[in-house]
Wavefront OBJ file of the C-alpha trace (Angstrom):
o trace
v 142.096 -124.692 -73.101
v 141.809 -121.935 -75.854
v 143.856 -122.266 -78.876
v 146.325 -119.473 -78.047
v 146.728 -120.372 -74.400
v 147.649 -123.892 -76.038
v 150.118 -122.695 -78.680
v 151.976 -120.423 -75.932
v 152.793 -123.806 -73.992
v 153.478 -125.595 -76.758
v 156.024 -128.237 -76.204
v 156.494 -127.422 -72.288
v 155.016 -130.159 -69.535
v 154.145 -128.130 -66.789
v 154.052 -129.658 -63.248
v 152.025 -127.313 -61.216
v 154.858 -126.027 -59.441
v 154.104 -122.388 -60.029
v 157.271 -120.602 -59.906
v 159.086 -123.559 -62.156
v 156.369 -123.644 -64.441
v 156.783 -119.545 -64.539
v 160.328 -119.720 -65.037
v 160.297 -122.695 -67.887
v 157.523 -120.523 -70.093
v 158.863 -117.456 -69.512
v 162.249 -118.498 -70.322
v 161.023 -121.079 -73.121
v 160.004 -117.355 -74.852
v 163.233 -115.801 -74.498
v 161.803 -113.675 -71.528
v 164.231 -114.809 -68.904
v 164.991 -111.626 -67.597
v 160.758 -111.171 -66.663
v 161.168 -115.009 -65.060
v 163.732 -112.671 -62.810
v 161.754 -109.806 -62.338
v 158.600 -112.380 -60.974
v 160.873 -113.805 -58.812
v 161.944 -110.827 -57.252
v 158.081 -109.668 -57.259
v 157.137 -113.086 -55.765
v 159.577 -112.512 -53.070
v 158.556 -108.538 -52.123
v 155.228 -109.568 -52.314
v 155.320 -112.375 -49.601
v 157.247 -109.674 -47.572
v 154.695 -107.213 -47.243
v 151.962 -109.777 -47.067
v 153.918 -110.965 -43.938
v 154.200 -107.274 -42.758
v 150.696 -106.052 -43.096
v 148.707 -109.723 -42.114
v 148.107 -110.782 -45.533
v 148.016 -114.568 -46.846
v 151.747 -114.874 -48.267
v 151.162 -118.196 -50.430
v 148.464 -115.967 -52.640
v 150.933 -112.925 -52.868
v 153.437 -115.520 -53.729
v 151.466 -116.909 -56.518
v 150.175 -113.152 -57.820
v 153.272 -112.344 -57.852
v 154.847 -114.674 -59.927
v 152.602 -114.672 -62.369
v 151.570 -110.950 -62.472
v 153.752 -110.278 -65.655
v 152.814 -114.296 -67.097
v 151.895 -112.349 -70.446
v 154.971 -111.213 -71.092
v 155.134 -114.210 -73.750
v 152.270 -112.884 -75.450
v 154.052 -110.783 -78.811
v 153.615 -106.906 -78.336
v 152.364 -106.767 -81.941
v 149.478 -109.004 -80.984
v 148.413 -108.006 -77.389
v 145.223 -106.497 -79.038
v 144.534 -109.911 -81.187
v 144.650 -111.792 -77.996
v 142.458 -109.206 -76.315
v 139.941 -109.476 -78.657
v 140.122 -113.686 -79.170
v 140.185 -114.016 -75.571
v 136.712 -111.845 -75.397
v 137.937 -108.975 -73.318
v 136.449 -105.636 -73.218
v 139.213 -103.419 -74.471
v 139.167 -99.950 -73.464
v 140.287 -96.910 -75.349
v 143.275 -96.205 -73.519
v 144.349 -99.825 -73.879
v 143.795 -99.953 -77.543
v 146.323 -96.480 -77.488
v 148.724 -98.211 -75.463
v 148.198 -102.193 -75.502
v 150.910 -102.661 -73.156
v 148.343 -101.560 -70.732
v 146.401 -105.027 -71.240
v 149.208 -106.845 -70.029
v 148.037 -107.224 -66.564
v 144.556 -108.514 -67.684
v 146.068 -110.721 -69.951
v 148.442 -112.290 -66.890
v 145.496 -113.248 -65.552
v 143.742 -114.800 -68.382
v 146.711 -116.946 -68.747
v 147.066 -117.630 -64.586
v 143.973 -119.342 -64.491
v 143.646 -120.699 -68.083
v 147.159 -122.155 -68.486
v 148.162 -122.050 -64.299
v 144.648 -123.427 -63.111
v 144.336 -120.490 -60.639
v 140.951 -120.361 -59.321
v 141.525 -117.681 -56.560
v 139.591 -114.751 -57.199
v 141.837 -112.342 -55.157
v 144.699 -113.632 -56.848
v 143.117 -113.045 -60.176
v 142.389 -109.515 -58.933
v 145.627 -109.071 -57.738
v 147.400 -109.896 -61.173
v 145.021 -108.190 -62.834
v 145.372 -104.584 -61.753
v 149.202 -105.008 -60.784
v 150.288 -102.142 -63.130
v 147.037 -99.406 -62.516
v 145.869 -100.783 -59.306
v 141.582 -99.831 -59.355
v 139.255 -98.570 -57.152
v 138.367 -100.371 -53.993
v 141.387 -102.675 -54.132
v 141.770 -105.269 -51.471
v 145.093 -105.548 -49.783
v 146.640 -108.136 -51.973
v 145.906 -105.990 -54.826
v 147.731 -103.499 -53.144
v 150.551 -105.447 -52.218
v 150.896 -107.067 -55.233
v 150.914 -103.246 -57.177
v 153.653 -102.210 -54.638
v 155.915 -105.330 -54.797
v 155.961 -104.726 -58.695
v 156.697 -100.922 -58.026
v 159.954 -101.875 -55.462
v 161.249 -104.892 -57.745
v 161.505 -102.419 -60.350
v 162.504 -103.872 -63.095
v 164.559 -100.773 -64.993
v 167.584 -99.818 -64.956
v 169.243 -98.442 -61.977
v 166.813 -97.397 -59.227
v 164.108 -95.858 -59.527
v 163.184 -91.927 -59.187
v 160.470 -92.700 -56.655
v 162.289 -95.336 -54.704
v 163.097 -93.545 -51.383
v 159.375 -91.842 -51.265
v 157.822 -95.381 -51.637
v 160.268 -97.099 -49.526
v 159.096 -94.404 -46.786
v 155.547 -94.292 -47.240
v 155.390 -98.140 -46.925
v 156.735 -97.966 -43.305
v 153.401 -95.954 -42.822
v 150.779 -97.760 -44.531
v 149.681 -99.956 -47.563
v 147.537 -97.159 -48.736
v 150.045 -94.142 -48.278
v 152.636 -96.256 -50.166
v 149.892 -97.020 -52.642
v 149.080 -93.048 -53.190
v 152.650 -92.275 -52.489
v 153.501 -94.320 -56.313
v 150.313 -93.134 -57.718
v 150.864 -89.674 -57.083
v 154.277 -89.738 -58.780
v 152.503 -91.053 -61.614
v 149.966 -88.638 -61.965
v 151.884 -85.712 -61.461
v 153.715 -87.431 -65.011
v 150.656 -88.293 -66.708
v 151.008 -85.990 -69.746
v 153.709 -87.581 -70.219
v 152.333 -91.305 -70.854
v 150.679 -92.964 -73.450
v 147.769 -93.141 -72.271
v 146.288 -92.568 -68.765
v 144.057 -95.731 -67.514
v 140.963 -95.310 -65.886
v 141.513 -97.704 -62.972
v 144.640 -95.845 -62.430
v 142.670 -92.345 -61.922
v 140.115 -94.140 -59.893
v 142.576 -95.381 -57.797
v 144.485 -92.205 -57.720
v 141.279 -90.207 -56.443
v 139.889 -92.480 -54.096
v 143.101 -93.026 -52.270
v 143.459 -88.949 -52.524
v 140.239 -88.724 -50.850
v 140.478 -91.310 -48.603
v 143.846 -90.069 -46.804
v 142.668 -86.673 -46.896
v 139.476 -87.849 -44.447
v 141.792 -89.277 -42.341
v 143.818 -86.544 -42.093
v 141.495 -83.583 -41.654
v 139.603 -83.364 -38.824
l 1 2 3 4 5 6 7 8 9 10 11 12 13 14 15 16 17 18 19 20 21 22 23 24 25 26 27 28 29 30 31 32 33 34 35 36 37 38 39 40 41 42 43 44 45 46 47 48 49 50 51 52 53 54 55 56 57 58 59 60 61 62 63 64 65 66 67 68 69 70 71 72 73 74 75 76 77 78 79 80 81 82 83 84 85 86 87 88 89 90 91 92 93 94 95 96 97 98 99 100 101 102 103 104 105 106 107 108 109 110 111 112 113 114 115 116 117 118 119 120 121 122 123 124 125 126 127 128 129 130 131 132 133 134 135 136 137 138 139 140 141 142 143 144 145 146 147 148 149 150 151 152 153 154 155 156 157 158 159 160 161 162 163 164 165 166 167 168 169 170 171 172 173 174 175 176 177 178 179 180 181 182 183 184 185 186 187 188 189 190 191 192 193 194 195 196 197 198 199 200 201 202 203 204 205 206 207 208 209 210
């Protein structure tokens, strides 16, 4: 196990029970209210997966450990990135929070023993979704979007809530539009989040015109 995957679990004996073993380091880093959030995510996400014929054990799992690197220190996101070998883009290195997804999965399968590539995927593009995502990815992004984790509810909550009664991938554009239509606004603006955001875009629009 790398060094810093070690010293994050220092002290902890995990069992393999994911969503105790999610809790306990989660909470073991005074990030208890995150342990909630994945919990709520864990629970949305097996929803839909039930809804639209996914496997719910692996939205489950992605779910519960899509915001894992929330024990990682925001002053050091970019240390990690770099230690742990990953390409860093240029909107990450403007707004490292934006590696956080990545860095979930780096720690699912280094400290959580996941092996599931579509799990992987899934916690890895949780917060920009990409292009050609598969529909846990997609899933997975929405369940993190509806167990919002902010205050109140959230501005797009009725739109999404709407849109997923029609389809994974016109709740998908439905969030992604709200976004973009805010991007000057953010810190950056990721790349898999505009491929996502155009490919969907394109992809409804086909279906729509005749």
């Amino acid at each position: 196990m790398h060094p810093l995957c070690a010293a994050l679990i220092d002290g902890l004996s995990l069992t393999g029970d994911v969503p105790g073993d999610a809790v306990a380091l989660l909470t073991a880093h005074g990030r208890a209210e995150t342990a909630a959030h994945c919990a709520n995510v864990a629970d949305e996400a097996s929803r839909l997966a039930a809804r639209f014929g996914a496997n719910g054990r692996q939205a489950e799992i992605a779910g519960w450990l899509h915001d894992i690197s929330a024990v990682i220190p925001a002053a050091q996101r970019l240390d990690y990135a770099r230690q742990w070998r990953l390409e860093i883009l240029p909107e990450e290195a403007a707004a490292p929070m934006l590696l956080h997804q990545r860095q979930s999965a780096v720690l699912a399968a280094k400290v959580f023993g996941v092996t599931d590539p579509a799990i992987l995927s899934a916690i890895g593009c949780h917060t920009t979704l990409k292009a050609a995502p598969s529909a846990l990815d997609k899933i997975v992004f929405l369940a993190d979007k509806i167990a919002w984790d902010g205050a109140g509810e959230p501005p797009y909550q009725d739109a999404l809530l709407a849109a997923v009664e029609a389809s994974l991938d016109e709740a998908c554009w439905c969030y992604l539009d709200y976004l973009w239509s805010r991007r000057a606004a953010l810190f950056a603006v990721h790349p898999w989040f505009v491929a996502a955001y155009h490919e969907l875009s394109d992809h409804l629009e086909r279906r729509i015109t005749p």
